[in-house]
N, C-alpha and C positions, 0 to 999 in steps of 0.2 A: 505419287509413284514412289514405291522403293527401291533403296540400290538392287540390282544385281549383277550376276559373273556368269560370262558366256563361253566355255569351253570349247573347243573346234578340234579335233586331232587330223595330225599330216594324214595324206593318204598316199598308197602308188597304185600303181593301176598297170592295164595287161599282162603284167605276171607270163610274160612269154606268149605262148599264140593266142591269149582271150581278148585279142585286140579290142580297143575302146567296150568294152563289155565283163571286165573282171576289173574289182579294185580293193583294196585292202586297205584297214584305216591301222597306225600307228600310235605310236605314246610320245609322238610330240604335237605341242598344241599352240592355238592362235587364241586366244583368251582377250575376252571386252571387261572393263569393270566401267561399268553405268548408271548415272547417279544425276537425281532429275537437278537442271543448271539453269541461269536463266539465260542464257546462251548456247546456241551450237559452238563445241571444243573437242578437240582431239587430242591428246597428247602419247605420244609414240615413247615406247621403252624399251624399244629393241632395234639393234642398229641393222635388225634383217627386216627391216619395215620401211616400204619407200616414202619419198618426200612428198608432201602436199604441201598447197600454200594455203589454203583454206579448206573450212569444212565442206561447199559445196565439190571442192576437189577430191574428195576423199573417196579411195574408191565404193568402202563398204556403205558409207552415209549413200551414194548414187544408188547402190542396191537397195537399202532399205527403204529409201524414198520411192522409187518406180513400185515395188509391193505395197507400200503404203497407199499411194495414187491409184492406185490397181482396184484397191477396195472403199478409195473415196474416204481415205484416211489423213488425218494428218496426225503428226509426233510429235512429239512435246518435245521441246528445247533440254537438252543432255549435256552433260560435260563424259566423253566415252577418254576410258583408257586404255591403251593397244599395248598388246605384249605379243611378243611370237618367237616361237621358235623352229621355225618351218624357214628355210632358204628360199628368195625368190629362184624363178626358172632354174629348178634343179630335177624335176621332177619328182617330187612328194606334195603335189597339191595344193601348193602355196594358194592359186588361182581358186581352185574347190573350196578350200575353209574359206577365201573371205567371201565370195558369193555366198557362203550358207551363212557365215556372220552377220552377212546387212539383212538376208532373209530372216533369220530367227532376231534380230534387232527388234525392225517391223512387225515380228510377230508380237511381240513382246509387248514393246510400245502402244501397241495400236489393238491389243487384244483380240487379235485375228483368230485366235485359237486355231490354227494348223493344224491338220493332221502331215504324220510323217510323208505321205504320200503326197500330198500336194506341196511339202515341200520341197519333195524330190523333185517334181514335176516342174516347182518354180526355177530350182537350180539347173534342172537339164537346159532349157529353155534359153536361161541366160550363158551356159557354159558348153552348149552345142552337144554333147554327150556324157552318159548316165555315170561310167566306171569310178571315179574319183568322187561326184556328190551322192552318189550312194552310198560309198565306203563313211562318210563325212557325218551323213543322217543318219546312219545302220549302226555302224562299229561292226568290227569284225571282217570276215571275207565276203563279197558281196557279187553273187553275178547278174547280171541285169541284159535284158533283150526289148529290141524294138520288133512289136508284129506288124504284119498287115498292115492292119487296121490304126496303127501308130501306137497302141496302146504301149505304157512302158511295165513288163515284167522283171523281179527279181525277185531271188532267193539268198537266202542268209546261210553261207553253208555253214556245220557244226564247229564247235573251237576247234583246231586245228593243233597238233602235240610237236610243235615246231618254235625253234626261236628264230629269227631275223637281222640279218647285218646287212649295214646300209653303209654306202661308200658317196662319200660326197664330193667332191672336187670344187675348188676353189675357179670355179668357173661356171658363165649361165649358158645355157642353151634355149631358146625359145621353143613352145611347140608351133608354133607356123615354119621354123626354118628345119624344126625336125619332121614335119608333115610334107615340106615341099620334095624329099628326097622319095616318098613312096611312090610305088605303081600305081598310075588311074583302075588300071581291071589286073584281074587273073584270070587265067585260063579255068575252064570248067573243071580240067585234072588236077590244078593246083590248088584251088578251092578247097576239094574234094582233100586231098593231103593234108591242106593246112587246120581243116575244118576240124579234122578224124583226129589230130593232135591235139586241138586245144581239148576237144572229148574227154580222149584215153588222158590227159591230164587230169581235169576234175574229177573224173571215176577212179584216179588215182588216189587222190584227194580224201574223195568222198571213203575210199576204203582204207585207209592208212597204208594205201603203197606210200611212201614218200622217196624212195630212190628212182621207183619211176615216176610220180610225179615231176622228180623235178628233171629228169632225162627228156621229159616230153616238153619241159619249159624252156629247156634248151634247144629244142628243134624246131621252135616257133620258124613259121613261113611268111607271118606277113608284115612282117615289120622288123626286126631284127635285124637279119644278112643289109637291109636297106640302110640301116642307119650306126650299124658298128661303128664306119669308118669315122663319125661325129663323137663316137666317144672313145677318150684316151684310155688307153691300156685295158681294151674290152675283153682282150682277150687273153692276156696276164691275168687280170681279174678274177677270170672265171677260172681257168687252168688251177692258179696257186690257193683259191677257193673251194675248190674241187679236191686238194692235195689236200686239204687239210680237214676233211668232211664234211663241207656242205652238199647239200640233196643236188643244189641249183642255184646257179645264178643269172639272171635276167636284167635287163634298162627297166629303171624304175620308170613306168609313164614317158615320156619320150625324152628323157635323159636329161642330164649328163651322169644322174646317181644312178648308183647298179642296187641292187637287192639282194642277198644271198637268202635263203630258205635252209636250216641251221637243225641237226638233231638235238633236241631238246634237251637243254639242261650244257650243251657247248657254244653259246654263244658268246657270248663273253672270253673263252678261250681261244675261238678263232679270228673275232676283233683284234686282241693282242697280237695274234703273229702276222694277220692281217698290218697294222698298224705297222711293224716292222717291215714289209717288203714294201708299203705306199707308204710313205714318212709327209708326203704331201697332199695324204687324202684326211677327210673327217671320218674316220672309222667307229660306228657305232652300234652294240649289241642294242637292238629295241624290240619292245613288245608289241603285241597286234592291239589296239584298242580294241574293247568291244561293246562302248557307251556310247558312241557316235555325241552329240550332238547335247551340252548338259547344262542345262540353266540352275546355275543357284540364286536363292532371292536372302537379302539382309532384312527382316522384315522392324528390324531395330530403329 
């Protein structure tokens, strides 16, 4: 086996009202360098990367091995080395890139030869919903729908003439404790409301509105109003982001990072003045990934 380098980019996801169904992949990434060992070894190089005490602890080795056992595989003994730069529970996906990491591991390894699709399919499976391991497999803007029939569809919408700022707070939030704050049901009428916005968003999207676009991102109905109150200064945030011309700002995936949606070619300028009114957030201009998922081989 030859070395190779697993690339993963952060992702957010619902983007205001496309609850669990819209996700976006980023230009930060969770990266393997893998190299055949006569021992299972992990070695961590980033201190946003949690503790394990061994390899069977680790979370991505547990993902690639259930794929691996899946297909009545076994893996050859690795020395893997972890880099990341994606925060845990901040909302950008931390949870989505390593599930696709142990998956494309085991694909790797075990020459499962994947298609995209079924990698999708593995990562929903283990990560309960499509929005974030689609952004992760795809790159780029990604909407995704469960039918009837369970089947899982999505679409890759066009690049998008937007830049992106990310606000990170030096604090975690879990998505189970930002999940417990929601509604069991909506009423038929509010459905109907919240349904019609996430719409008139992507048809915003899709046509280069971006001022409505991102007006419609902010009238998200089924999650947002629920879970403001969990994130600090949700609403300075969006205000002094809004003063300074962004489209939209939104909770990245169930928070605690916000999103801003940015005209093109000012991101980086409203990071900066960003960065002066939150002096204790991570303010960062980033681009949309749109390579999802990139194996390089050292064939040396």
């Amino acid at each position: 086996m030859n070395m190779f380098r697993l690339s993963l980019p952060a992702s957010s996801a619902n983007i205001g009202p496309c609850f669990d169904s819209a996700g976006i992949a980023l230009n930060r990434y969770l990266t393997l360098e893998v190299v055949e060992h006569d021992k299972w070894e992990f070695e961590h190089r980033s201190p946003l990367l949690p503790n394990f005490s061994n390899h069977e602890d680790h979370f991505i080795f547990q993902i690639a091995e259930r794929i691996a056992k899946r297909h009545n595989r076994s893996m050859p003994m690795c020395k893997i080395t972890v880099d990341s730069e994606i925060p845990l529970a901040r909302g950008l996906g931390s949870s989505a890139s390593a599930v696709m990491a142990g998956i494309e591991l085991a694909n790797q390894l075990c020459n499962l030869a994947l298609t995209p699709k079924e990698k999708l399919q593995y990562g929903i499976e283990i990560e309960g919903h499509p929005d974030n391991v689609a952004a992760v497999v795809f790159g780029g803007f990604i909407i995704t729908a469960k039918t009837m029939d369970e089947k899982k569809e999505y679409l890759q919408l066009p690049t998008l003439d937007i830049d992106v700022v990310v606000y990170i707070p030096n604090v975690e939030l879990k998505t189970e404790a930002a999940r417990k704050v929601l509604p069991d049901s909506f009423t038929r009428e509010k459905a109907t409301e919240a349904s019609s916005i996430s719409n008139l968003m992507i048809a915003s999207l899709l046509t280069g509105d971006y001022k409505l676009a991102g007006k419609m991102m902010e009238n998200d109905l089924f999650h947002e109003p629920y879970r403001a109150d969990l994130i600090s200064h949700y609403h300075d945030i969006k205000s002094k982001a809004k003063k300074y011309g962004a489209y939209g700002t939104v909770i990245s995936g169930a928070g605690p990072t916000m999103i801003s949606f940015i005209p093109k070619g000012e991101g980086h300028n409203i990071a900066k003045q960003m960065k002066i009114m939150f002096p204790n957030y991570q303010i960062e201009s980033l681009e949309v990934d749109h390579n999802g998922i990139q194996v390089t081989r050292n064939n040396n």
